[in-house]
Structures are given as structure tokens and as C-alpha cells.
Steps between C-alpha positions, in 0.01 A plus 500: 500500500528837664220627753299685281353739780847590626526670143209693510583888522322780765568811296373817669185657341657880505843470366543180386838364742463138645367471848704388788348349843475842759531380853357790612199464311444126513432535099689551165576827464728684195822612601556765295177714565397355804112361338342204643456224223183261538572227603321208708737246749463143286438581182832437432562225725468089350187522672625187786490529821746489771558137570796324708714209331551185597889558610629078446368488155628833446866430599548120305316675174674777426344421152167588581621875594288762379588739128745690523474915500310696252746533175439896495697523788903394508716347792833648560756408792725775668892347441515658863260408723338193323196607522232415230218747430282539213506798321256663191759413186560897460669510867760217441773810495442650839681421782410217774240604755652300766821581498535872229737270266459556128672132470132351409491236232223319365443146573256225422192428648473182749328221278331376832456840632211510798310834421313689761138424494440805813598797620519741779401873333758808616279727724785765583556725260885667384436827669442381827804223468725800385359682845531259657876399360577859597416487871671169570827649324484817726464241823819296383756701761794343387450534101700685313308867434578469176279215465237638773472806265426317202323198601506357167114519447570541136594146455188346604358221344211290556517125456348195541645232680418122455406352807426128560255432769473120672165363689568198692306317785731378727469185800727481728609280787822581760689385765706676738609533875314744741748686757308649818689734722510459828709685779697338794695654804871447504708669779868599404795650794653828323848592522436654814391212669125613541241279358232597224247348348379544092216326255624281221271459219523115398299337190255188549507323158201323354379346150248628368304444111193704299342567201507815293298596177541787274382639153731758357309740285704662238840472632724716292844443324643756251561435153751790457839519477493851455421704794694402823325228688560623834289835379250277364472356881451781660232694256259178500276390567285523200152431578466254226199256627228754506624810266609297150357559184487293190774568238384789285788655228348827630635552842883445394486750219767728535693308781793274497365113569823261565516151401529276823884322463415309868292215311234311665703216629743717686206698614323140664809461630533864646149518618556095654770640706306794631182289608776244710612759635132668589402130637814488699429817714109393506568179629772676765233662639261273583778268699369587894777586763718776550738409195590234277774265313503250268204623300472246222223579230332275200287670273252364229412747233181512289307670210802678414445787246608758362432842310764731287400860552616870420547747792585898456770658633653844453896454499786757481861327368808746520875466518659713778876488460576092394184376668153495395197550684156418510193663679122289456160592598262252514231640230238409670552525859738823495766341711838589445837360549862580323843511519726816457912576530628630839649788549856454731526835550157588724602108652806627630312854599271266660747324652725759670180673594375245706901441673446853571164479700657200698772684580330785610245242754848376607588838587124614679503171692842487592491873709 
């Protein structure tokens, strides 16, 4: 059965368009006359509250996965990049967000398809990305002016990306050997017969065991496929524990929302991975002495769960030459990170410039 609520139209009270979430605003506003539409945050929404999931049952039940998307609204998957989003049925013709291909086809909805209970609203509205956008083109020296001219702030497109987020509390025991530096005296004869004397470090080796325990609190793993992970890295975090709000229809109006394609069980597996390694460093540091080797670390994990959740970003795709390029800004936060083609010709300016200054110290020094 679809989600009723999710159908549910916000038409604006002077002309009539349908209302589309306003960043700026933090309310519905029309985007063709600019009116705010009335609007309270949950009406909308199913009404439950944010809960976590028990992760085991989760992952050997895929059965018991939550209804699919509302039926108003149609997947499609870009041929190019993969990536799934879901798209109002009257946008299935445009091109991918992600990537700018028009290759978009539709597909079928996941039968066991996890849908996102929460969500983190986009504070930052399009006119300060696109400033924003524009002064971290102008600071890329060794872009192309071309693109530093342009800076593409036409494409922009706000999206929301699936996130997964993992709570785990974690008890752990390690072994490991404890090296303590210690200096000693050692007298060598030089080539010239005179004799000299030096420290030597040396290492004292002990074992050594402890205890460690943890609780992870909304460890994050994207669901997307679609924006550039190592982007993703570096515009998080998103401040998911304190900031979420239930699922409401409302707040994704007029924005992009991709499907996750990293499912739950390679997300565990992801977000398992990350806590090791978290535990691994946390338990290096509590091992006394000057260094360490050996470190050997057994961890018991409990009241695993788990959320799937919607976060906003602001992304720019564009094809420079035969590569494309992506620049994200964390829609809540502000933070930005991209990518963007080189140009060879200031490099080499760059280059011979700097030869030239050394040769020129070469010169001062050497009169």
C-alpha cells in the first residue's frame, strides 16, 4: 500500500504551484513566486519516532524489511554511474544528477527495500552554496580559467543521500609487548684514530594486557554510489545523533532523494571494519612504554543497531574534457570538498617559475 501522507500535496495559497522544502527558510515555500505555504514539521510524517534496530535480526530477515517507496514517486538508475535515485514520475527524462548523463532508465523497486524512517533537514540554502562554489573555484590556482570563470553553479542540485548509521557497545581485551627506551654509552675510534663517544637508544621489551570499552554512537557508512566516496569523507561529519528529524514527505519536496545500492549487510560489514579498526588504535594507546609490537586485540560486540537515514548535500557533476567531476557541500554543515581538471599549462608556468627563483638563490649565494 503506498504511504498515504507522502501523497499529500502543499500547494501555495497565492498562485497555486507545489511547494518545495527552502533551506533558507527552514519551511515550504513556492518556487515560482517565492510565498511561504503553511505548513507544520510532522503532519506529514507516520507519526513514529526515531528508534534504532536491532542490527542481527535485521541482517538474517531480510523479510521483515520495511515497504518499499511511496508509488507516486519512480526509481530510475543512471546506465553511467549506477547510481539509483528516485525521481517524481514527470522527471524520468532528465539527465542523472550524479554524473549529467541522460542514460537514466527506470528500474524496479527493491521488494525488501529498507526505507528511511529519519532525516537530517538541509539548513544551507542554493545561494550561499553557489557563493560559496564561486570562491573555492577562484582559489583553485591550477584550474583551468575556463572552468574558474564559470564555476558551473548552474548545475547544482540538491540531494539526499542514504546513510546507514551503526551503534555498537564494544568490550575489549588485548595483549601486546611494551618497549621502554633507554640510552647507553658506547665509545667508537674514528678514522683518525681519536676516540668519541655517542648514545644508543636500545628497547626494553615487556608484556603487557588491559581492558577497553566503547559505545559507538551513530557511526556512519554511505549508502550512495553516486557521489564520490572520498568527497563524502571529507564533507562529514553529519551531526546525525542530536540534529535528526522524523521522516516527513515535506522536507524532500523538490530535491533529488537516492535509493541506497550499499545494502545493510555490506553496510554491518563496512561499519564492523571501521569500529576494529577504532578499537585497534584505542587499545594502542593505552599499552604503557615508549612504543609497542605485537598488539593483539579481541573484541566482543553488543546491542548492535542500526538506523537508515537521509542527509542533504548540494552537489555539482560536470565533464571537463573525458573526465567528470564532482564538487559536494555538506547541506548542513557548509563544508566543501571537490575535484576539478588541471591545467598543464600554469603547472609547467609553475614549474619553470620556481627553477627560476632557485637559480637565481644559486646565483645571490654563490657571489
Amino acid at each position: 500500500m503506498p504511504d498515504v501522507s507522502a501523497l499529500r500535496k502543499h500547494p501555495c495559497p497565492e498562485c497555486g504551484g507545489d511547494a518545495e522544502w527552502n533551506a533558507a527558510k527552514q519551511a515550504l515555500a513556492c518556487p515560482y513566486c517565492g510565498a511561504l505555504v503553511p505548513w507544520a514539521a510532522g503532519e506529514d510524517a507516520s507519526g513514529a519516532a526515531i528508534v534504532e534496530h536491532d542490527l542481527e535480526p535485521a541482517l538474517t530477515a531480510a523479510a521483515a524489511a520495511q515497504p518499499g517507496a511511496p508509488t507516486e514517486r519512480k526509481s530510475v538508475q543512471c546506465e553511467s554511474c549506477q547510481a539509483i535515485s528516485v525521481f517524481d514520475a514527470a522527471r524520468v527524462a532528465q539527465r542523472c544528477d550524479f554524473c549529467g548523463s541522460p542514460a537514466i532508465v527506470p528500474v524496479a523497486d527493491l521488494a525488501d527495500a529498507i526505507t528511511p524512517e529519519s532525516l537530517l533537514p538541509a539548513v544551507v540554502a542554493a545561494t550561499q552554496v553557489r557563493d560559496q562554489l564561486r570562491g573555492w573555484y577562484a582559489s583553485r590556482w591550477f584550474a583551468p580559467n575556463k572552468l574558474t570563470r564559470s564555476a558551473l553553479t548552474d548545475t547544482l542540485q540538491g540531494i539526499y543521500l542514504p546513510y546507514w548509521t551503526f551503534d555498537a557497545k564494544v568490550d575489549a581485551s588485548w595483549t601486546a609487548e611494551s618497549g621502554y627506551h633507554y640510552y647507553v654509552t658506547e665509545t667508537l675510534r674514528g678514522s683518525d684514530g681519536k676516540t668519541q663517544t655517542r648514545q644508543v637508544q636500545k628497547t626494553r621489551w615487556e608484556a603487557s594486557a588491559g581492558n577497553l570499552s566503547h559505545f559507538f554512537d551513530d557511526e556512519l557508512v554511505p549508502g550512495t554510489v553516486g557521489v564520490h566516496l572520498a568527497l563524502l569523507r571529507k564533507v562529514e561529519p553529519f551531526p546525525t545523533t542530536s540534529e535528526l528529524k522524523p521522516y516527513d514527505p515535506a522536507y524532500v519536496r523538490g530535491w533529488t532523494v537516492e535509493r541506497y545500492q550499499v545494502d545493510l549487510r555490506q553496510a554491518a560489514a563496512t561499519s564492523r571494519a571501521q569500529m576494529d579498526a577504532t578499537i585497534y588504535q584505542l587499545c594502542g594507546r593505552q599499552v604503557p612504554g615508549d612504543t609497542h609490537r605485537n598488539l593483539q586485540v579481541a573484541s566482543d560486540y553488543q546491542a548492535r543497531t542500526f538506523k537508515h537515514i537521509l542527509v542533504p548535500v548540494w552537489l555539482v557533476s560536470y565533464t571537463y574534457g573525458a573526465k567528470s567531476f564532482q564538487v559536494v557541500v555538506n547541506g548542513y554543515t557548509g563544508k566543501i570538498a571537490g575535484e576539478h581538471p588541471l591545467s598543464w599549462i600554469k603547472i609547467t608556468l609553475a614549474i619553470l617559475a620556481a627553477i627560476l627563483i632557485i637559480l637565481l638563490l644559486v646565483a645571490v649565494f654563490n657571489r
